[in-house]
C-alpha positions in Angstrom: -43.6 -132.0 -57.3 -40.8 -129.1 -57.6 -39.6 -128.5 -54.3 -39.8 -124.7 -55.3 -43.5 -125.5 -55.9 -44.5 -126.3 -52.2 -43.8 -123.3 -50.6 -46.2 -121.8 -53.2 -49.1 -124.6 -52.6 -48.8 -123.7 -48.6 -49.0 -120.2 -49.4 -52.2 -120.7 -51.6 -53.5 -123.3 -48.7 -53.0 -120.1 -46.3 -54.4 -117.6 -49.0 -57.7 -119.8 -49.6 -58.4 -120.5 -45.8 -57.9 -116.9 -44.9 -60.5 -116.1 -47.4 -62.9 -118.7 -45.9 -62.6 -117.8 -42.9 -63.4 -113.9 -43.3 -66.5 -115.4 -45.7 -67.5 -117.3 -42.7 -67.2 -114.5 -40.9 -69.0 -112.3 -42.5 -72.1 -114.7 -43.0 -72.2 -116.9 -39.8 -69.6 -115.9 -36.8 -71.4 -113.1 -36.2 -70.5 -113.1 -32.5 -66.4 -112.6 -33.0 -65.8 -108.6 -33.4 -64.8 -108.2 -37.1 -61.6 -106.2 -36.2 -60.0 -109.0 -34.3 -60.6 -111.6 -37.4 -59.1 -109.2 -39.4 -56.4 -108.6 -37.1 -55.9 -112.7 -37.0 -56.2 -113.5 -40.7 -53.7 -110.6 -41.8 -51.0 -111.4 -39.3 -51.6 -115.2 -40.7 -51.2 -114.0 -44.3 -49.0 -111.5 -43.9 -46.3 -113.8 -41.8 -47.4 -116.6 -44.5 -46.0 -114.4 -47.4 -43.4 -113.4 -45.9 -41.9 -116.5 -44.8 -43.4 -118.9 -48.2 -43.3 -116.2 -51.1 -39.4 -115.6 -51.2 -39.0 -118.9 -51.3 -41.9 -119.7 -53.5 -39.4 -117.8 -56.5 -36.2 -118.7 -55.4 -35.2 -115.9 -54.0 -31.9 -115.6 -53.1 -30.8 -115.6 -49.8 -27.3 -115.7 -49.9 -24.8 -112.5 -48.6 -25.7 -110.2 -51.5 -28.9 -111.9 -52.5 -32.4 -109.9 -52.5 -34.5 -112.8 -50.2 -33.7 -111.8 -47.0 -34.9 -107.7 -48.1 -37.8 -109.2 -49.9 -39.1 -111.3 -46.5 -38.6 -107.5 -44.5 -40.3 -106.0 -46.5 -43.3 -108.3 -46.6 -42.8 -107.9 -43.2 -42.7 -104.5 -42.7 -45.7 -104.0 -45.1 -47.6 -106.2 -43.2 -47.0 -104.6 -39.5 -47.8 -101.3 -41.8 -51.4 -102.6 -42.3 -52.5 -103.9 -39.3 -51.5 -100.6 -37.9 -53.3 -98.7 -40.1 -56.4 -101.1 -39.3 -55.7 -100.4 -35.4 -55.7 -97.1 -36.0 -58.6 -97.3 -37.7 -60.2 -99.1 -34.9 -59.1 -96.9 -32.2 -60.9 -93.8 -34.4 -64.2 -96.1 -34.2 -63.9 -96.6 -30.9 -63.5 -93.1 -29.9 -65.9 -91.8 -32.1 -68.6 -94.0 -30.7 -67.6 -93.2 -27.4 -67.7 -89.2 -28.2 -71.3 -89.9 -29.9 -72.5 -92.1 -26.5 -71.1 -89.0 -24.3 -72.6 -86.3 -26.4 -76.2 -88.1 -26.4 -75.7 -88.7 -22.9 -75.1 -85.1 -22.5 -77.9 -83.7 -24.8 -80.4 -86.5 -22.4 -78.4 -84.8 -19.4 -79.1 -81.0 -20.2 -83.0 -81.9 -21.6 -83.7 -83.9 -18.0 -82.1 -81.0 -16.4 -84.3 -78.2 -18.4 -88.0 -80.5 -18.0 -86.6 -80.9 -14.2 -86.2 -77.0 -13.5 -89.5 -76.3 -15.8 -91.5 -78.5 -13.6 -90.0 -77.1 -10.3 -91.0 -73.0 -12.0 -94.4 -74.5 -12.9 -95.1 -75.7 -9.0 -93.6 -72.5 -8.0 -96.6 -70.4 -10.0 -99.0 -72.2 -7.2 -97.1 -70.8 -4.6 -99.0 -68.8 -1.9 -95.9 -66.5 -2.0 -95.7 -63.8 -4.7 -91.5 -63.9 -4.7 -91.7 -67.9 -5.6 -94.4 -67.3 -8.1 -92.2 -64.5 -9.5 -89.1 -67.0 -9.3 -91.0 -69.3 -11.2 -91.4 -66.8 -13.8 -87.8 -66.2 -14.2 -87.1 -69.6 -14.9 -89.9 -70.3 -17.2 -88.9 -67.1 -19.2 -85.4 -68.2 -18.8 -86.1 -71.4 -20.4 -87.8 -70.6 -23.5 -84.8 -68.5 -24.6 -82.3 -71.5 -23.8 -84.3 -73.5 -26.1 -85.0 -71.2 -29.0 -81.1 -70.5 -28.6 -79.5 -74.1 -27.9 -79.1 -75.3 -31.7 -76.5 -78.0 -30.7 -78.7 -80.1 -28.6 -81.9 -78.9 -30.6 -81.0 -78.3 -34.2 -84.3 -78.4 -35.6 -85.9 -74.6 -35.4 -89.4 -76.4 -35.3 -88.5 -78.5 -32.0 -87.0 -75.4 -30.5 -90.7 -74.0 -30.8 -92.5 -76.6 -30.0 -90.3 -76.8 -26.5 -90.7 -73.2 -26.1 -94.7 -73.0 -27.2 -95.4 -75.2 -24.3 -93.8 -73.0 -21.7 -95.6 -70.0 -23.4 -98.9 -72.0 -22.8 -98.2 -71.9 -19.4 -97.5 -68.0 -18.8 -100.4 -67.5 -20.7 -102.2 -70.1 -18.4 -101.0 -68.4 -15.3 -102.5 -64.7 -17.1 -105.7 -66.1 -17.5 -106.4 -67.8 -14.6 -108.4 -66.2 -12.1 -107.5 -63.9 -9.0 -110.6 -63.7 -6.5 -109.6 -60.4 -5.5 -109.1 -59.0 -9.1 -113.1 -58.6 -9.2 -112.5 -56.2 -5.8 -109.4 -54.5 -7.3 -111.6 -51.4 -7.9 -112.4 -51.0 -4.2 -108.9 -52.0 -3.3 -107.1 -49.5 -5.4 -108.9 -46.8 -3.1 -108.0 -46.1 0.4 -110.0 -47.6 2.7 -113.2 -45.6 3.5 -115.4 -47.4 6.2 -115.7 -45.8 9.3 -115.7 -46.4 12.6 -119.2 -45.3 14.1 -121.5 -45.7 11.3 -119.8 -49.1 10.2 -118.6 -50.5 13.0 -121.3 -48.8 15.7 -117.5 -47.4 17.5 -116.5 -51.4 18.0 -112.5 -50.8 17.4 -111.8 -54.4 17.7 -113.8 -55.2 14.9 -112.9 -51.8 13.1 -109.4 -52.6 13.1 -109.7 -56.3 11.9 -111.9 -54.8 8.9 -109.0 -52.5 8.1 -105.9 -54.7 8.3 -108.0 -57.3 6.5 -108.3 -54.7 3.9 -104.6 -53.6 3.7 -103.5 -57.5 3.4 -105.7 -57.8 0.7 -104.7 -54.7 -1.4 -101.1 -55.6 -1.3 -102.0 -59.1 -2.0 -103.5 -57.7 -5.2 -100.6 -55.5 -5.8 -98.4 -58.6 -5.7 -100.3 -60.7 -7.8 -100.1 -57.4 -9.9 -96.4 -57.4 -10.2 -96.4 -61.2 -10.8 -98.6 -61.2 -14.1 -97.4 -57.8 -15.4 -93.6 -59.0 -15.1 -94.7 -61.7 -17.3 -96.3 -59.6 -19.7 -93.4 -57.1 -19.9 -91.3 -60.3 -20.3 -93.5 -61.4 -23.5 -93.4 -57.5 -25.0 -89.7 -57.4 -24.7 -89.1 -60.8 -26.6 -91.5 -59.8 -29.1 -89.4 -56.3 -30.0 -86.6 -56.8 -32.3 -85.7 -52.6 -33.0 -88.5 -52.9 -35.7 -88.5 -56.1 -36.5 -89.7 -59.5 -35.3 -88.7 -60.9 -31.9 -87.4 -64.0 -30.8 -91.0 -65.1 -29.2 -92.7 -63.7 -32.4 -93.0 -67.2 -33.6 -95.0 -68.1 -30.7 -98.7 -68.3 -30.5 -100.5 -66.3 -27.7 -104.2 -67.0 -25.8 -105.1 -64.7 -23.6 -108.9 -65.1 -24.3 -111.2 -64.2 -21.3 -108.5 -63.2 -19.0 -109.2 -59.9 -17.2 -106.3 -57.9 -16.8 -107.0 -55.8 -13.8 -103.6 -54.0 -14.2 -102.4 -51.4 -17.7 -101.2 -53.6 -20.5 -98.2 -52.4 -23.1 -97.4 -54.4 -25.5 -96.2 -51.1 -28.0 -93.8 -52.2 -30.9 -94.2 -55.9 -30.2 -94.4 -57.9 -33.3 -97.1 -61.1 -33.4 -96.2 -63.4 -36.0 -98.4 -66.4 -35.0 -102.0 -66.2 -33.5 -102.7 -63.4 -31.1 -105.9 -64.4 -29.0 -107.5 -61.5 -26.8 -111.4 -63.0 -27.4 -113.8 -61.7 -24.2 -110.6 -60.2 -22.4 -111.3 -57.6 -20.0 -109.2 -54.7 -19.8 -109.6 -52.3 -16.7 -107.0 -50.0 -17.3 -105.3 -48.8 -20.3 -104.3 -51.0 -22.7 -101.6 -49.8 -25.1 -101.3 -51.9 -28.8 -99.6 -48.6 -30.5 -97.0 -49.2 -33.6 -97.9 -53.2 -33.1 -97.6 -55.6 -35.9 -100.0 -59.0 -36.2 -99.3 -61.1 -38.9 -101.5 -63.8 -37.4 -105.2 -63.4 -37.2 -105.8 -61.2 -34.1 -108.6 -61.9 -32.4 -110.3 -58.6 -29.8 -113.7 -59.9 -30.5 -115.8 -59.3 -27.7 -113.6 -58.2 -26.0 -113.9 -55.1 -23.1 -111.6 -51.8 -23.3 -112.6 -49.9 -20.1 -109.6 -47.5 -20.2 -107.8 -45.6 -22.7 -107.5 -47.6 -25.7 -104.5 -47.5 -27.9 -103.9 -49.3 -31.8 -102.2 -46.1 -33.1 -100.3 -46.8 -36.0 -100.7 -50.6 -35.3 -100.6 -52.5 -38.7 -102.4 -55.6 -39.0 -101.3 -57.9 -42.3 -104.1 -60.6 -41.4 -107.7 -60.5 -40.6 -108.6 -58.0 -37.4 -111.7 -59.2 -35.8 -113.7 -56.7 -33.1 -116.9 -58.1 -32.9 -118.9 -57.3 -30.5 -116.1 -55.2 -28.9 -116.9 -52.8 -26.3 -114.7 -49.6 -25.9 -115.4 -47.3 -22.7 -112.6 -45.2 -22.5 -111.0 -42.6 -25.3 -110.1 -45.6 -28.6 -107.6 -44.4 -31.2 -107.1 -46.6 -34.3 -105.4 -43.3 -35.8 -103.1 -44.2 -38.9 -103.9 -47.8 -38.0 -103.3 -50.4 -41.2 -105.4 -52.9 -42.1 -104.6 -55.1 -44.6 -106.8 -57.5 -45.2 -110.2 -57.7 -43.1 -111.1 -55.6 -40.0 -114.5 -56.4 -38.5 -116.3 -53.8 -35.9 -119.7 -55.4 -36.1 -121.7 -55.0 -33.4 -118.9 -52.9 -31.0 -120.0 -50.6 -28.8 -117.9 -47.2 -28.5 -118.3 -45.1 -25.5 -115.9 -42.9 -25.3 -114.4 -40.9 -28.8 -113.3 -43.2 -31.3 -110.6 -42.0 -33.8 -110.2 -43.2 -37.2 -108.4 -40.6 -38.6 -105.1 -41.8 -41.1 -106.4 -45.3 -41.1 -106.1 -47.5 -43.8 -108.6 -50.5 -44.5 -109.0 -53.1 -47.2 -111.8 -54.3 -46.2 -114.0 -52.8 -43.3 -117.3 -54.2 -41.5 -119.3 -51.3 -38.7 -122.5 -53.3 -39.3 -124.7 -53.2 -36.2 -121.7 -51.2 -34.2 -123.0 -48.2 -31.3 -121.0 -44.7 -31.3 -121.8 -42.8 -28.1 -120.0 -40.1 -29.8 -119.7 -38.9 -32.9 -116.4 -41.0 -34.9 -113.8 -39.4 -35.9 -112.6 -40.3 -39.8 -111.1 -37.2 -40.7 -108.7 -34.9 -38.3 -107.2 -31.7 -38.4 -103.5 -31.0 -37.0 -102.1 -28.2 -38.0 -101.6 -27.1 -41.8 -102.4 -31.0 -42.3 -105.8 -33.6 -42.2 -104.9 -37.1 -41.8 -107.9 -38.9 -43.4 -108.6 -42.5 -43.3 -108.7 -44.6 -46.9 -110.0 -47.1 -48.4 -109.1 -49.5 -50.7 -110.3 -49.4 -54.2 -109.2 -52.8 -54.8 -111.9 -53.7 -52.2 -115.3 -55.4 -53.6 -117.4 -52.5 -52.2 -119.7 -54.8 -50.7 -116.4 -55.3 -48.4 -117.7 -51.7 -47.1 -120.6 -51.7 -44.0 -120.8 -48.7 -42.5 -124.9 -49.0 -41.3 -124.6 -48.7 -37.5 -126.8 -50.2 -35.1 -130.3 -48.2 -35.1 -130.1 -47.2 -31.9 -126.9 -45.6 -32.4 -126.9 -41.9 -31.2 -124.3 -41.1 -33.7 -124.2 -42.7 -37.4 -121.1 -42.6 -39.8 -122.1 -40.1 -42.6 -121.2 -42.1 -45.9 -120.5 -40.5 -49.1 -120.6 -42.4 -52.6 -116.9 -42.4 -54.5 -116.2 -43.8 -57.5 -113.2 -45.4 -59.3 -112.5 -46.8 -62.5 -116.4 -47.3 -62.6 -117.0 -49.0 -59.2 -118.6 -47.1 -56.7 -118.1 -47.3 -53.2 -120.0 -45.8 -50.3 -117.2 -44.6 -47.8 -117.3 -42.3 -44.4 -118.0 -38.8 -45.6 -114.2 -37.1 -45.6 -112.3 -40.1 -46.3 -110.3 -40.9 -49.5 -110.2 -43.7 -51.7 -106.7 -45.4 -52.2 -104.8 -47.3 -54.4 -102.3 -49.7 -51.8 -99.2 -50.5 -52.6 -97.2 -52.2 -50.2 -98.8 -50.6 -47.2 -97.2 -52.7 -44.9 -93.9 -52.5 -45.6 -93.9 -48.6 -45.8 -95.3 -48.3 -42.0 -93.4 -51.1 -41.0 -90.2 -48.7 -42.1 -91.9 -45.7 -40.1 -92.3 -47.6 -37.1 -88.7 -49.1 -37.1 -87.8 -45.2 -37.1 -90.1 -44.0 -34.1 -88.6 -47.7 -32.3 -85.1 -46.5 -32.5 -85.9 -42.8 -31.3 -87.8 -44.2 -28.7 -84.9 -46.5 -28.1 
């Protein structure tokens, strides 16, 4: 053999067991770190070449000859690499590490959240109304930290999920019970026994009557403040200056609570499901220039104040069934867009109707103490309620309960050949985009009232 030959054969040796050993590597040393074999089999190869490969061709390595730049070089390239391939590994490295941090962070600021949400929901049990109120806080606090934390929440749906839970419990904590809620109408009086005809002129037990009686009514007046803070909390996050809120999204039960305090949820925008089924209201309750997407649900439910859906637009099916209004009700220039059911309700006080639109409308079996009010008179102008000709007109019930001191008086209309039988006074109506057009009027009365 050439002895020019042998530095080539070594090199080849070198070249071949380098390749074995990252294929044995790859398919059975599965416990050596890839980085360091590479690390070991370039340096091998690389120093290899360098040493073998100029002398492999004859380079020349005398004073002005071209080996000893050649070997460098080799060299040099080969130092090149493996840094390049530490750098490489340090990037890996760090990268890891900053995904490991930033998972440990996102576990750190969830633990943290659940923690402080399960401390609030303790607090609601509280016998004191300022912990109960500071649970409040935090729960309301939370729900906007999730809907607003994309980084550690990207997806929109987990961000509602996380905040529908905490919504659960406010609207848990509304419908719960209050003993002294079924008293509040004696409580909201001043106190009235008296001392001889009571209390036969006992003071003792006089005066333990009577403080007794003032730490009840401003328990009730705390547990007041408590529930309506929540509910102001909800109708702020549901306002967005005319459009939807950021707790529009959210779904709300309120079914059979009695609120024994005024309700205002004016302008507030419900997106999801809205449930008020067998609520009890005992002072006003105020829906005016509200929007419900959702189904909304009132059925059988109790209105004993002033009533108010003025203007309120309702894009999904309305139900009142069985609805009983005591007070003054105003559905004036109300929208309903699909379905609205008054079957069987019980009006009374006056009920107003006037301006109101409906696609669909359902009075069977409903009770008017006094005489309802489709058609009104302001001014120079009458604001009439409509119908919708694209109805079916079977879609229109107007035969009130027989024992109904006032009926609606009906009147037959016809279009394009269908006739419907309407409240005497009101219009048919062709709708076109009813929604959107009140939606724009109430953005406008929103920002004046703003």
């Amino acid at each position: 053999m050439d002895i020019q030959c042998v530095p080539a054969f070594i090199l080849g040796i070198i070249t071949i067991i380098a390749v074995l050993c990252l294929i044995f590597r790859w398919f059975g040393l599965k416990k050596v770190r890839s980085f360091y074999v590479w690390i070991g089999v370039l340096a091998v190869l690389g120093g290899a070449w360098a040493f073998l490969f100029p002398l492999a061709i004859n380079a020349d390595f005398g004073k002005d000859g071209d080996g000893a730049a050649l070997r460098q070089m080799l060299i040099y390239t080969t130092g090149g690499v493996l840094g390049v391939i530490t750098l490489g590994e340090n990037h890996r490295k760090n990268s890891l590490e900053k995904a490991k941090n930033d998972q440990d962070h996102l576990r750190q600021v969830h633990a943290e959240r659940r923690s402080r949400y399960t401390t609030a929901v303790e607090q609601l049990s509280s016998d004191k109304a300022s912990i109960r109120l500071g649970g409040v806080y935090t729960l309301v606090g939370l729900v906007d930290e999730w809907l607003s934390d994309e980084k550690t929440t990207p997806s929109p749906e987990k961000r509602r999920k996380e905040g529908q839970v905490i919504i659960n419990n406010l609207c848990a904590y509304i419908r719960s019970p209050f003993l002294l809620a079924e008293r509040a109408e004696q409580l909201d009086r001043p106190y009235a026994k008296d001392l001889k005809k009571d209390f036969g002129s006992d003071t003792e037990k006089f005066d333990a009557d009577k403080r007794g009686f003032s730490q009840d009514k401003a328990t009730l007046e705390e547990e007041r403040q408590v529930r309506q803070s929540i509910i102001k909390a909800i109708r702020e996050r549901l306002q967005g200056f005319g459009a939807p809120g950021p707790w529009s999204n959210f779904d709300y039960d309120f079914s059979n609570t009695l609120f024994f305090y005024s309700t205002n949820f004016m302008f507030s925008h419900f997106d999801a499901f809205s449930y008020f089924h067998g609520v009890t209201f005992t002072q006003n309750a105020d829906f005016s220039w509200a929007k419900f997407t959702g189904h909304a649900d009132f059925s059988w439910a109790e209105f004993t104040g002033s009533t108010h859906f003025s203007s309120a637009i309702f894009t999904d099916s309305a139900s009142f069934s069985g609805a009983e209004f005591t007070g003054s009700t105003h559905f004036s220039s109300a929208i309903f867009a699909d379905s609205a059911s008054f079957s069987w309700a019980e009006f009374t006080g006056d009920a107003h109707f006037s301006g109101a639109e409906f696609t669909s409308a359902n009075f069977s079996g409903a009770t008017f103490e006094e005489k309802p009010i489709f058609e009104r008179a302001l001014g120079d102008k009458t604001y009439k309620a409509r119908f919708s000709c694209k109805a079916n007109p079977e879609d229109y019930n107007f035969e009130v309960s027989p024992a109904s001191p006032y009926k609606i008086e009906t009147e037959e209309q016809e279009h394009n050949g269908a006739k419907f039988i309407i409240p005497k006074g009101t219009e048919l109506l062709t709708p076109t985009n009813l929604p959107s057009r009140a939606t724009t009027a109430a953005t406008k009365i929103f920002l004046d009232a703003k």
